[in-house]
DSSP file (Angstrom, degrees, kcal/mol; ACC not computed):
  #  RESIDUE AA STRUCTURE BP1 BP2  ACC     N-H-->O    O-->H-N    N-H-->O    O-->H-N    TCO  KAPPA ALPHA  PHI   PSI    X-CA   Y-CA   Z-CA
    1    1 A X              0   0    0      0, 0.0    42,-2.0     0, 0.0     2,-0.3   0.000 360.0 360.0 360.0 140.7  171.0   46.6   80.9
    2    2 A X    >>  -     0   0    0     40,-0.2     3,-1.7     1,-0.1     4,-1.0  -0.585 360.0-108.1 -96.5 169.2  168.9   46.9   84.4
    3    3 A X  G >4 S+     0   0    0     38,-0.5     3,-1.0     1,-0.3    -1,-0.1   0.975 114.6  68.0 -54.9 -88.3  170.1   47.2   87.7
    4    4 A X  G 34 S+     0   0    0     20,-0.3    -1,-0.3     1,-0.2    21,-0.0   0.574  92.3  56.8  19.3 -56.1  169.1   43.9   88.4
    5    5 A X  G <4 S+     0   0    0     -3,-1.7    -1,-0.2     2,-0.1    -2,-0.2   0.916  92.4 101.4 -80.2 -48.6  171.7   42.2   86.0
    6    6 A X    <<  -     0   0    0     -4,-1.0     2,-0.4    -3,-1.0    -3,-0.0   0.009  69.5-136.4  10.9  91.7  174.3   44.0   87.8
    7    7 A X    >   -     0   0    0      1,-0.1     3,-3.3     2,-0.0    14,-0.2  -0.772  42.3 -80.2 -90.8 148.8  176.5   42.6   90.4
    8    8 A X  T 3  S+     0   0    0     -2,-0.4    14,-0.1     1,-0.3    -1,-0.1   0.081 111.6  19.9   1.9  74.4  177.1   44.3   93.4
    9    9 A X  T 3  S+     0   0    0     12,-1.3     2,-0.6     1,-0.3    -1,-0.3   0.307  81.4 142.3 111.4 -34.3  179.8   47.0   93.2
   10   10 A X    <   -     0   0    0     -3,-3.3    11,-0.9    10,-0.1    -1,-0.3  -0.638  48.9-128.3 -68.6 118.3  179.7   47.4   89.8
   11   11 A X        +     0   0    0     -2,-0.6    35,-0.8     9,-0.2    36,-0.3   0.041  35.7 167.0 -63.4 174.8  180.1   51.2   88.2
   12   12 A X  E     -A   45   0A   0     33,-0.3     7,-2.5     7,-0.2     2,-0.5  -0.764  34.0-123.9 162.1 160.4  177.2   52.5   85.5
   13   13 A X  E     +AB  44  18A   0     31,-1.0    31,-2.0     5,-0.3     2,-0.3  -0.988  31.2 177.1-152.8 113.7  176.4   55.5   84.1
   14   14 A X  E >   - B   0  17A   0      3,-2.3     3,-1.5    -2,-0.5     2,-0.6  -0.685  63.1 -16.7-134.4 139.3  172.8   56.8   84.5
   15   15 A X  T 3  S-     0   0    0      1,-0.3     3,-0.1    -2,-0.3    28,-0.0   0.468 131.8 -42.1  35.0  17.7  171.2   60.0   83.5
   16   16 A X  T 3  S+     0   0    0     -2,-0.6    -1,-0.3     1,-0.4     2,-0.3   0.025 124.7  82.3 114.8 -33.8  174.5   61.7   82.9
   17   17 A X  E <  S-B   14   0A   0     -3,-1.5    -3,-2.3    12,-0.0     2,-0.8  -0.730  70.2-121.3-119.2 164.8  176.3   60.3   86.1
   18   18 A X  E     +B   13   0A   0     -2,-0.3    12,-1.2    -5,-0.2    -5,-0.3  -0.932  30.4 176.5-122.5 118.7  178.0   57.6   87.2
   19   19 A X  E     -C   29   0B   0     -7,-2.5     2,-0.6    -2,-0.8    -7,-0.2  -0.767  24.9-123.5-124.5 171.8  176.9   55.5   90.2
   20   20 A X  E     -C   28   0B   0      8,-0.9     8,-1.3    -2,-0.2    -9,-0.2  -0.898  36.6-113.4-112.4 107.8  178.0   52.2   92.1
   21   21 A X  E     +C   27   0B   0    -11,-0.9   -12,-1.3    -2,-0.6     6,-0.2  -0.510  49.1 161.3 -79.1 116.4  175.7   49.9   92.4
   22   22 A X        +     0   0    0      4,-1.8     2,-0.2     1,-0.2     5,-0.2   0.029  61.3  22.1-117.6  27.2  174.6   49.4   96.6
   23   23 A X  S    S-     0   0    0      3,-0.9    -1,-0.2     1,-0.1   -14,-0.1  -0.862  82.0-105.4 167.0 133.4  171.8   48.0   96.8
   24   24 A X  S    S+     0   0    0      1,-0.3   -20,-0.3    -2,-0.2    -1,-0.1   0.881 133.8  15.6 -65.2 -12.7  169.4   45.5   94.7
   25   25 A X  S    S+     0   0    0    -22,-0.1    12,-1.1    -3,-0.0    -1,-0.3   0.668 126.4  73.0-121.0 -35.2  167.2   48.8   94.2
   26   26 A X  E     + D   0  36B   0     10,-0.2    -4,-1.8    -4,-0.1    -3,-0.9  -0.464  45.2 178.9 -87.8 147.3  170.2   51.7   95.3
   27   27 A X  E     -CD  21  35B   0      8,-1.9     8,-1.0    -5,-0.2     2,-0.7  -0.893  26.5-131.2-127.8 161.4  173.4   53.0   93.7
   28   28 A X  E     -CD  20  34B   0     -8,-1.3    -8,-0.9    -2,-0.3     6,-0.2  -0.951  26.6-114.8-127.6 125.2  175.5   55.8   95.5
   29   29 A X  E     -C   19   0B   0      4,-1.2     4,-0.4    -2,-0.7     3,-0.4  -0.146   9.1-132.0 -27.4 137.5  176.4   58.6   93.5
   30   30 A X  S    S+     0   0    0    -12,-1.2    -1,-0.1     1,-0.1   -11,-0.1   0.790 121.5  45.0 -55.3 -33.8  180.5   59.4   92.5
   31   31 A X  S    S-     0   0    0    -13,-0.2    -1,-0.1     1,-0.1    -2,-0.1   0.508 133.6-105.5 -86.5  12.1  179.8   63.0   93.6
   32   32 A X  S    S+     0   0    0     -3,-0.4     2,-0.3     1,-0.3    -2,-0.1   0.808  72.7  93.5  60.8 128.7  177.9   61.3   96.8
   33   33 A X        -     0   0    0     -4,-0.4    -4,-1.2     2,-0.0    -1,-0.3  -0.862  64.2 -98.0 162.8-179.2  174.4   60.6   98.0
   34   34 A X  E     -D   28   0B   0     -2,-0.3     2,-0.3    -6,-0.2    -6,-0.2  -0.661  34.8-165.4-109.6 169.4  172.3   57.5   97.5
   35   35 A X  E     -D   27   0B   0     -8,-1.0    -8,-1.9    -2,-0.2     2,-0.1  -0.817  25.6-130.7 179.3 146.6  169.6   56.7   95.0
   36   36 A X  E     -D   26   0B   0     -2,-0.3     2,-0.4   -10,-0.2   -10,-0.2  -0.313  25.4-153.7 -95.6 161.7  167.0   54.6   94.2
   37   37 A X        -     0   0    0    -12,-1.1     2,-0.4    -2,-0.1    -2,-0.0  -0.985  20.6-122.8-131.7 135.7  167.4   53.6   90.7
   38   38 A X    >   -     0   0    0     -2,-0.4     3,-2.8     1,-0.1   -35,-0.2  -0.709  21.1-113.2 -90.3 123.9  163.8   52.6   89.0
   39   39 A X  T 3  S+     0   0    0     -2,-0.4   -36,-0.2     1,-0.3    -1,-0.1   0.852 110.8  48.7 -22.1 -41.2  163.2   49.2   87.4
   40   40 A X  T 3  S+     0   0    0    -38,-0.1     2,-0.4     2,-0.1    -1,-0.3   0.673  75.1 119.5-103.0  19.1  162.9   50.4   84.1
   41   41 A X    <   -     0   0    0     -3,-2.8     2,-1.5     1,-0.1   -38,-0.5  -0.509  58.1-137.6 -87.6 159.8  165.7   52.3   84.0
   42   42 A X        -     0   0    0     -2,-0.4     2,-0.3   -40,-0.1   -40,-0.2  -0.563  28.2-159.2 -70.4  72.2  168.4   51.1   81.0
   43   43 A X        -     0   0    0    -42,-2.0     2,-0.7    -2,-1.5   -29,-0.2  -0.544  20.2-136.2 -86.3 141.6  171.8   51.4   82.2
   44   44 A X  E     -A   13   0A   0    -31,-2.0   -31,-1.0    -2,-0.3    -1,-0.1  -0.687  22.0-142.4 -81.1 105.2  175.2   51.6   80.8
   45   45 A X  E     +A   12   0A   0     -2,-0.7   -33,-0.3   -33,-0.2     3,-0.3  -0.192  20.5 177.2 -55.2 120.9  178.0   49.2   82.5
   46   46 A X        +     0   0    0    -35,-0.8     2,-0.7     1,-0.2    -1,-0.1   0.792  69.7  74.9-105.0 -22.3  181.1   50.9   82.6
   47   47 A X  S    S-     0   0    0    -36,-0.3    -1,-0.2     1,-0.2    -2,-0.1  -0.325 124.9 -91.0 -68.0  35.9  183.3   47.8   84.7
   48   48 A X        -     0   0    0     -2,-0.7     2,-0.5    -3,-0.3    -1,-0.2  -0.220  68.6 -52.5  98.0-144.9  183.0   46.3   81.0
   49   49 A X        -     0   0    0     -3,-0.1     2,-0.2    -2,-0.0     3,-0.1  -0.969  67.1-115.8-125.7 124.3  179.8   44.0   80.5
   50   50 A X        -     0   0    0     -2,-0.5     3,-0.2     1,-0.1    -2,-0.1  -0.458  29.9 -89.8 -69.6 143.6  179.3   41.3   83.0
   51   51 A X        -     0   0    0      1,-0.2     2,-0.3    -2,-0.2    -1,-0.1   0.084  58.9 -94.6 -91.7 139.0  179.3   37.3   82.5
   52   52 A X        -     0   0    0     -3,-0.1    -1,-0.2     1,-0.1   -47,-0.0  -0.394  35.6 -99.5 -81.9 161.1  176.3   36.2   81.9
   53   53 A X        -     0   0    0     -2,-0.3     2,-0.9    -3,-0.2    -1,-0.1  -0.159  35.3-133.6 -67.9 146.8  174.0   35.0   84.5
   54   54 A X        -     0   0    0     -3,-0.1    -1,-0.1     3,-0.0     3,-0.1  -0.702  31.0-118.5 -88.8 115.5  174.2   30.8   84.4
   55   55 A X        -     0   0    0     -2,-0.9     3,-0.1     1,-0.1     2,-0.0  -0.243  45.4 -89.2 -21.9 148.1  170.1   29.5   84.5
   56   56 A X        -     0   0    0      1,-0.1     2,-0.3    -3,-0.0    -1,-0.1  -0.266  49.2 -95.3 -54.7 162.3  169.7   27.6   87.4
   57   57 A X        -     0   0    0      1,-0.1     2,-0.1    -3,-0.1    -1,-0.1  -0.665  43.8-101.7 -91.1 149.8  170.4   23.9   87.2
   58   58 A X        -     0   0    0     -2,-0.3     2,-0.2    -3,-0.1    -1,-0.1  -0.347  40.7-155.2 -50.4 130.8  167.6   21.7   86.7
   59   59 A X        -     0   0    0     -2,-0.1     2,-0.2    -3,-0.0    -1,-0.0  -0.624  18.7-176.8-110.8  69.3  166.5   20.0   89.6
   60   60 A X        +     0   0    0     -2,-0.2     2,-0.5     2,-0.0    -2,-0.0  -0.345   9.5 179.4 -74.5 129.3  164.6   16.8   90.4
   61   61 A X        -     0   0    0     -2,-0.2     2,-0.8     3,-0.0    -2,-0.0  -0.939  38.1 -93.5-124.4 155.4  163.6   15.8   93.9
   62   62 A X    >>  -     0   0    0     -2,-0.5     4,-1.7     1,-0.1     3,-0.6  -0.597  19.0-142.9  -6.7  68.9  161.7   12.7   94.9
   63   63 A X  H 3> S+     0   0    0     -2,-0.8     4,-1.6     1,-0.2    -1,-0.1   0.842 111.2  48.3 -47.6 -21.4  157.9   12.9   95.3
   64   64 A X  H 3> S+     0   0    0      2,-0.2     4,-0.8     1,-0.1    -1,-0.2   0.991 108.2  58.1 -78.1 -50.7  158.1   10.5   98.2
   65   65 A X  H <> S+     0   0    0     -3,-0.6     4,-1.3     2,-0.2    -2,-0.2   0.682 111.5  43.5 -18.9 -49.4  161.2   12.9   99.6
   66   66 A X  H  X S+     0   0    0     -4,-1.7     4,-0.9     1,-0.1    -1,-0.2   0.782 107.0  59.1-100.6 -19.1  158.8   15.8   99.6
   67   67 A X  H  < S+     0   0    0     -4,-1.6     4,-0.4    -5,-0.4    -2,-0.2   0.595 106.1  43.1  27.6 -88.8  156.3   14.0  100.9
   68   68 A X  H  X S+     0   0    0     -4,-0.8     4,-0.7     2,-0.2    -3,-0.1   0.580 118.2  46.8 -62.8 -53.3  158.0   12.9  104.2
   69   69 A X  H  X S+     0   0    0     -4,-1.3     4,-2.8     2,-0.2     5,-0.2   0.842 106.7  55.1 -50.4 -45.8  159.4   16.3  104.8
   70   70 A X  H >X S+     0   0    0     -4,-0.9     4,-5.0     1,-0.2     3,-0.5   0.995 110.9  44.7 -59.9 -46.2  156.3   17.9  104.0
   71   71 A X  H 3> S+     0   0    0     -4,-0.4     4,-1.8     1,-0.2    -1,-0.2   0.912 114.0  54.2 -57.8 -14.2  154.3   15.5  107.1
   72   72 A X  H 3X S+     0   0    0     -4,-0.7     4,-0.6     2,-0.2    -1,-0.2   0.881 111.7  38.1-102.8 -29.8  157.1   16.3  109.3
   73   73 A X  H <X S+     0   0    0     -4,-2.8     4,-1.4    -3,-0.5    -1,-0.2   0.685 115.6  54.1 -69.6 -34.8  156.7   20.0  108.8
   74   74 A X  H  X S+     0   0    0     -4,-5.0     4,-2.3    -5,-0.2     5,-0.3   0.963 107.6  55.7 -67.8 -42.1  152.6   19.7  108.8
   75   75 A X  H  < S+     0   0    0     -4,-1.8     4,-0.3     1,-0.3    -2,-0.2   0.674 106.2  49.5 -50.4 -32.6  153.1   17.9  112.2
   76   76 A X  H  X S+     0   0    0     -4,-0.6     4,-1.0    -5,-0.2    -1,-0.3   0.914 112.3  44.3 -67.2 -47.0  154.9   20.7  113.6
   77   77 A X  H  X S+     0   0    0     -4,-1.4     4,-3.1     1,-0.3    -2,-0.2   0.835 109.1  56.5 -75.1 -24.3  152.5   23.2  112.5
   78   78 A X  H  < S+     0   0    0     -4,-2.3    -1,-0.3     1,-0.2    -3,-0.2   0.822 109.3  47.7 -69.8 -15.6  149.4   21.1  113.7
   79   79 A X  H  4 S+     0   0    0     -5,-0.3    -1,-0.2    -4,-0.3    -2,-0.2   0.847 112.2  50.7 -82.5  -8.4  150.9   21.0  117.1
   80   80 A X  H  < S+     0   0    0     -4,-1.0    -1,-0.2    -5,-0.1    -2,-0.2   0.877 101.4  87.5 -76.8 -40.4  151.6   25.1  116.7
   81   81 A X  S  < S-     0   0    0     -4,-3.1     2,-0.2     1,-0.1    -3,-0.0   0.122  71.0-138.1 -62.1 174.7  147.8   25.7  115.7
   82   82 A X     >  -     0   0    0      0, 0.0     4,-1.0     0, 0.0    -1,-0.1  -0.504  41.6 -96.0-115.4-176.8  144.8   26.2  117.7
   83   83 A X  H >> S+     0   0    0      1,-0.3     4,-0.7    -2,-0.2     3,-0.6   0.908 122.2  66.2 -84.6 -30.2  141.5   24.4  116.7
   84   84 A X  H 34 S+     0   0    0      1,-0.3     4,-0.5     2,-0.1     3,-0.4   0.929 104.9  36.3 -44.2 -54.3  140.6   27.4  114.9
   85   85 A X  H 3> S+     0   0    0      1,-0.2     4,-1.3     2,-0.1    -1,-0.3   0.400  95.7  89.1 -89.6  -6.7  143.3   27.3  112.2
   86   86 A X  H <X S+     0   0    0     -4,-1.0     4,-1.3    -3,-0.6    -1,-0.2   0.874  82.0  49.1 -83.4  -6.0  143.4   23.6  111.9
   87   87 A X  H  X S+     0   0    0     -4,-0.7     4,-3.6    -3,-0.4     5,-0.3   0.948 118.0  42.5 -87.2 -45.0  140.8   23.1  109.2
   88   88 A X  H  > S+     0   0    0     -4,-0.5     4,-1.0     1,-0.2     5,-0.3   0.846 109.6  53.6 -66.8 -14.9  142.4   25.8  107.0
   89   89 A X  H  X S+     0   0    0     -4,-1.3     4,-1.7     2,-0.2    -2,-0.2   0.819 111.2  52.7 -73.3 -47.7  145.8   24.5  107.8
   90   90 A X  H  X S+     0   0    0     -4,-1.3     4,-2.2    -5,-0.2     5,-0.4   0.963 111.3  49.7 -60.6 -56.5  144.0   20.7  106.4
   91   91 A X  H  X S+     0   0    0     -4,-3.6     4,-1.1     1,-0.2    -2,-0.2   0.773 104.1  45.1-110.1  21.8  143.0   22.3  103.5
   92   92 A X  H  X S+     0   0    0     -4,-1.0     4,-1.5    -5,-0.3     5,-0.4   0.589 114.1  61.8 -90.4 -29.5  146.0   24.0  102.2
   93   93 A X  H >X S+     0   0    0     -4,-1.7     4,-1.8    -5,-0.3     3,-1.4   0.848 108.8  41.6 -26.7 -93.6  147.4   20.2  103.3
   94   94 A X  H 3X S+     0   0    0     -4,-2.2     4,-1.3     1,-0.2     5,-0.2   0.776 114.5  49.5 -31.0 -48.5  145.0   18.9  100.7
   95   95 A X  H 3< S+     0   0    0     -4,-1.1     4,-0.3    -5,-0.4    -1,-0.2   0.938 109.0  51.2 -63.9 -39.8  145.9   21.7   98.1
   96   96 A X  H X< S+     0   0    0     -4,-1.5     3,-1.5    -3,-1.4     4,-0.4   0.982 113.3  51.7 -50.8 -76.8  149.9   21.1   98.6
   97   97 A X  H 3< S+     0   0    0     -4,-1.8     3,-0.5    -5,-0.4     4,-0.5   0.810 108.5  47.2 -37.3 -31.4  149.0   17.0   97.9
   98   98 A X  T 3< S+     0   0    0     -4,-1.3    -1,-0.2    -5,-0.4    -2,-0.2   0.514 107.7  60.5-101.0 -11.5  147.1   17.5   94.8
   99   99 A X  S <  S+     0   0    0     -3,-1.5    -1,-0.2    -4,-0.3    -2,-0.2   0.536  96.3  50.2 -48.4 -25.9  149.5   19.4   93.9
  100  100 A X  S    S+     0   0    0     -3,-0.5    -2,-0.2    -4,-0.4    -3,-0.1   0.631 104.4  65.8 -96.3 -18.2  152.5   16.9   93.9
  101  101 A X              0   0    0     -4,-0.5    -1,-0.2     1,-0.2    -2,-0.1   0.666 360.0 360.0 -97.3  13.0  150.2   14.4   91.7
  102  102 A X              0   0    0     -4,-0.1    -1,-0.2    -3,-0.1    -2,-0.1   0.154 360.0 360.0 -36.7 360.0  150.3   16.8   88.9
């Protein structure tokens, strides 16, 4: 299991020792300190083995809904820019639209 799957708080047993998961990357020692724990290491759960994580739920929004938000958020940001930024600010617009009709 990686750190990662983990929640918060949860004991495991690393290299010989058993640490507490503090931190999405840190664990704190039983005999104390902190330590960064490496993506790839394999860890053993000792709190029993944890529920598994649900997928997120599927989600549909409205192309017209994002849309509407989006000009109202581009409007903000043209008013934020200088004349300098507005033509890349136009065509990451354009790239974001042509996006949605995909």
């Amino acid at each position: 299991m990686k750190l990662s799957q983990l929640a918060l708080g949860t004991r495991f047993a690393f290299e010989g020792k058993i640490y507490t998961k503090t931190g999405p990357m840190t664990a704190s020692a039983e005999s104390g300190g902190q330590r960064m724990i490496p993506r790839y290491a394999v860890l053993q759960p000792l709190d029993g083995v944890p529920p598994p994580v649900a997928p997120a739920a599927s989600r549909t929004v409205d192309a017209d809904t994002v849309r509407s938000a989006f000009d109202a958020f581009y409007g903000t940001c043209l008013r934020l820019t200088d004349d300098f930024g507005r033509a890349e600010l136009e065509t990451a617009r354009q790239r974001f639209l042509e996006s949605l009709e995909k």
